[in-house]
C-alpha positions as CSV (number, residue, x, y, z in Angstrom):
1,X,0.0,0.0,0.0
2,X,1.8,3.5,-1.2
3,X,1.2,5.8,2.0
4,X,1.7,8.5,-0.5
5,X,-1.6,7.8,-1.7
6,X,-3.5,6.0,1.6
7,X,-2.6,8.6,4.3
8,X,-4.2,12.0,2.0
9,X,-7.0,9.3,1.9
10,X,-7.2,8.7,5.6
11,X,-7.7,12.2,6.4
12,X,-10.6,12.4,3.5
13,X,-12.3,9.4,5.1
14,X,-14.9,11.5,7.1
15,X,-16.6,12.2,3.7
16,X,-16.9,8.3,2.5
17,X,-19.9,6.5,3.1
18,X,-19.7,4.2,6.2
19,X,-19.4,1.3,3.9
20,X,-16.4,2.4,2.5
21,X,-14.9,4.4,5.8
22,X,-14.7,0.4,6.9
23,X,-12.9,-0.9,4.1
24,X,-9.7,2.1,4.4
25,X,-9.6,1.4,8.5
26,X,-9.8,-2.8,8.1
27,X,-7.1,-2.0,5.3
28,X,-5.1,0.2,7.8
29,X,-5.5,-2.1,10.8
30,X,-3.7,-4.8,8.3
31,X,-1.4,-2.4,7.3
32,X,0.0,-2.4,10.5
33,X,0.0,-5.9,11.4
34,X,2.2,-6.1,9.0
35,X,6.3,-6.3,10.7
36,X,7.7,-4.9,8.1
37,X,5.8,-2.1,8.1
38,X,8.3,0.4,10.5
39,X,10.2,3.8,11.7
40,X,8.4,6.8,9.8
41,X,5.6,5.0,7.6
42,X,4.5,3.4,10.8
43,X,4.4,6.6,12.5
44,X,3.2,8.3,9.7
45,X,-0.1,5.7,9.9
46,X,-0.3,6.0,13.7
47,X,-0.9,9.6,13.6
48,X,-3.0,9.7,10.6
49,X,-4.6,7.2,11.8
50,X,-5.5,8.6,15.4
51,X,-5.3,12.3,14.3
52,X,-7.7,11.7,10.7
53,X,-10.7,9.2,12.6
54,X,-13.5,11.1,11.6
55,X,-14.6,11.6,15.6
56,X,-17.4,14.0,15.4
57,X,-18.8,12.3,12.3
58,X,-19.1,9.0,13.5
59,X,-22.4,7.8,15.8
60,X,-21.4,5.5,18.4
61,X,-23.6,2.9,16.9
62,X,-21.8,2.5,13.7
63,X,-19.7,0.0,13.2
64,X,-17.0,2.3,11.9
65,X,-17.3,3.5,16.4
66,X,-15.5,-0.5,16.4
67,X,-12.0,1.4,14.8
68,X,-12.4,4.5,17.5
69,X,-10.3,2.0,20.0
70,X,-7.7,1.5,17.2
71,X,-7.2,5.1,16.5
72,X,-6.7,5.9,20.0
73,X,-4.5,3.5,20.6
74,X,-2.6,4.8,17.7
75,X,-2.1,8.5,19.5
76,X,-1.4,6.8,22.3
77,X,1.6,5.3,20.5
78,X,2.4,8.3,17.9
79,X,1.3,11.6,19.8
80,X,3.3,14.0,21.8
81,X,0.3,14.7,23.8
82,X,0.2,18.4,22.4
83,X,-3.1,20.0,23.5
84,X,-4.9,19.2,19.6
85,X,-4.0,15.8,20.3
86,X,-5.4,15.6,23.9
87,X,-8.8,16.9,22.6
88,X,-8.8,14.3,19.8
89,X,-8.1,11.5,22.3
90,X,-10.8,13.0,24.8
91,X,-13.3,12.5,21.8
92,X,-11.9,9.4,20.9
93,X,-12.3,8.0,24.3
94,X,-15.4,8.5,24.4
95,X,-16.2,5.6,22.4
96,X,-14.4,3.6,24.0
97,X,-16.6,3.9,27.1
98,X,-19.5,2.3,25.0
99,X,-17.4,-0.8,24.3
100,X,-17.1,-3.6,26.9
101,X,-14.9,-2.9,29.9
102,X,-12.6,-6.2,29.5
103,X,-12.0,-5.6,25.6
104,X,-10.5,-2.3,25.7
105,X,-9.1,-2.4,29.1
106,X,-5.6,-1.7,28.1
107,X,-6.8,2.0,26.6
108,X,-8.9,2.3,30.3
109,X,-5.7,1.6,32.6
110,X,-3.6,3.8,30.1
111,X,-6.1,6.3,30.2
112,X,-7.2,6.4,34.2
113,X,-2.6,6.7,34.6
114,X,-2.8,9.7,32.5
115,X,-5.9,11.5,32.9
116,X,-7.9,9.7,35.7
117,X,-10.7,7.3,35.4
118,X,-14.4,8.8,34.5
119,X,-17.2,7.6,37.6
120,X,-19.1,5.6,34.6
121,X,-15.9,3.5,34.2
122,X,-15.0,3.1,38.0
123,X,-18.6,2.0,38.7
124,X,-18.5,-0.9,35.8
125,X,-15.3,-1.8,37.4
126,X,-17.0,-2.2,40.9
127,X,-19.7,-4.4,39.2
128,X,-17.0,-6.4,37.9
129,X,-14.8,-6.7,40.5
130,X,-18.1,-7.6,42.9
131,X,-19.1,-10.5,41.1
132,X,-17.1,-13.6,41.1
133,X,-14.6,-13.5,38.0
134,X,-15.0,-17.8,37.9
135,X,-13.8,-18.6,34.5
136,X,-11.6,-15.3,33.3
137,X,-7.9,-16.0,32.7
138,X,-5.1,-15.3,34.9
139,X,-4.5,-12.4,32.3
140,X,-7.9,-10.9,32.6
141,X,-8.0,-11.2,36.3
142,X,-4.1,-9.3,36.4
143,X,-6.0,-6.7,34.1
144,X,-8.8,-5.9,36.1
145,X,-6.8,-6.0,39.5
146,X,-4.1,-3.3,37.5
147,X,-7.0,-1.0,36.5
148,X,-9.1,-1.3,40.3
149,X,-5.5,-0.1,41.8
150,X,-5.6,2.4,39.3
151,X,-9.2,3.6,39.6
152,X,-8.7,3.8,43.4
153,X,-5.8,6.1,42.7
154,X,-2.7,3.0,44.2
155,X,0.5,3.5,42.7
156,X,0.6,0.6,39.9
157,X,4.5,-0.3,39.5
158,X,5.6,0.6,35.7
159,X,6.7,-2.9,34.7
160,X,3.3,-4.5,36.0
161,X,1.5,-2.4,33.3
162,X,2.8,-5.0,30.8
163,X,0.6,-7.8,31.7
164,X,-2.0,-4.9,30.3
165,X,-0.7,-4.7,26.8
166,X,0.3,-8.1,26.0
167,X,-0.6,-11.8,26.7
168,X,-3.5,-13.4,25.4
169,X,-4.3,-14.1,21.6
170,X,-7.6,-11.6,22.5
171,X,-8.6,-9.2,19.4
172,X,-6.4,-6.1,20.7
173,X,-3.7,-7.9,21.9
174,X,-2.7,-9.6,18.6
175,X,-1.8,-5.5,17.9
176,X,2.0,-5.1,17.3
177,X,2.0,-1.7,18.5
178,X,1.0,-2.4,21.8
179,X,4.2,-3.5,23.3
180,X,5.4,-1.0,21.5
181,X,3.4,1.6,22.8
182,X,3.5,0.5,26.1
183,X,7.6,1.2,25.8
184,X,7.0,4.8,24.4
185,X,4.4,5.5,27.2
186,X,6.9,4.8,30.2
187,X,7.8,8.1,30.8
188,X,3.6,9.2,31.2
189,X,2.5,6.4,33.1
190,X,5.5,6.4,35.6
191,X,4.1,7.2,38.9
């Protein structure tokens, strides 16, 4: 895939037709499964990616809202955190709070380190955490105990945060840039 020709079209998405708006963010999320797919072109994807998702467009009911968790973590991995970029991961994380809790709790324990947890999230986590978790993997249980320490403001230790971003063959953990992100957010989420 030239970039030369699929990043200008990731910032034009907004005016496709949800149908197609699916096709060039599946495409992109392929893109970058792809290993040899580094250094500036990755970067250069990460931040289209996060920076061109089409956030006040989109209805959180679309399935096109399934790529908001993508983009996100794409700033997360490619954004200096200027105050533009802030604002587009504030929208962007609003979607995510529509998704459920255990797929996207990576972003949520990233998030609640850098900006704080929203009461809507903290209270899902109570219900989780009051109900018996009989059947979740060791992974998912390390998860939710990382982001119940987080959301009751405990200092989480840097180098547990990588049982958040890695593990399981789950949907969002087969992501290559998550390890990779998790490296370039050291310096934010160091307590």
């Amino acid at each position: 895939m030239d970039p030369r020709i699929f990043i200008p079209t990731l910032y034009q998405v907004r005016t496709y037709s949800e149908d197609k708006q699916l096709v060039i963010y599946e495409s992109l999320r392929l893109e970058l499964n792809k290993f040899e797919v580094e250094g500036e072109l990755r970067l250069a994807y990460l931040q289209s990616f996060g920076r061109g998702f089409p956030v006040d467009m989109v209805s959180k009911d679309s399935e096109v809202a399934f790529y908001a968790a993508y983009a996100l973590r794409a700033l997360f991995s490619s954004s200096d955190f200027t105050p533009e970029d802030k604002a587009v991961m504030e929208k962007l994380y609003q979607f995510i709070n529509h998704q459920p809790l255990d797929e996207v709790i990576d972003i949520h324990v990233l998030w609640g380190k850098l900006f704080g947890l929203p009461a809507s999230v903290r209270e899902n986590l109570e219900k989780m955490t009051q109900l018996p978790i009989v059947g979740t993997s060791d992974f998912q249980q390390t998860r939710l105990r990382i982001l119940t320490e987080i959301a009751r403001g405990e200092v989480v230790n840097v180098e547990r945060l990588s049982a958040v971003v890695s593990g399981e063959d789950t949907k969002w953990d087969l992501l290559p840039w998550l390890s990779w992100q998790y490296e370039n957010m050291r310096s934010f989420i160091s307590p």
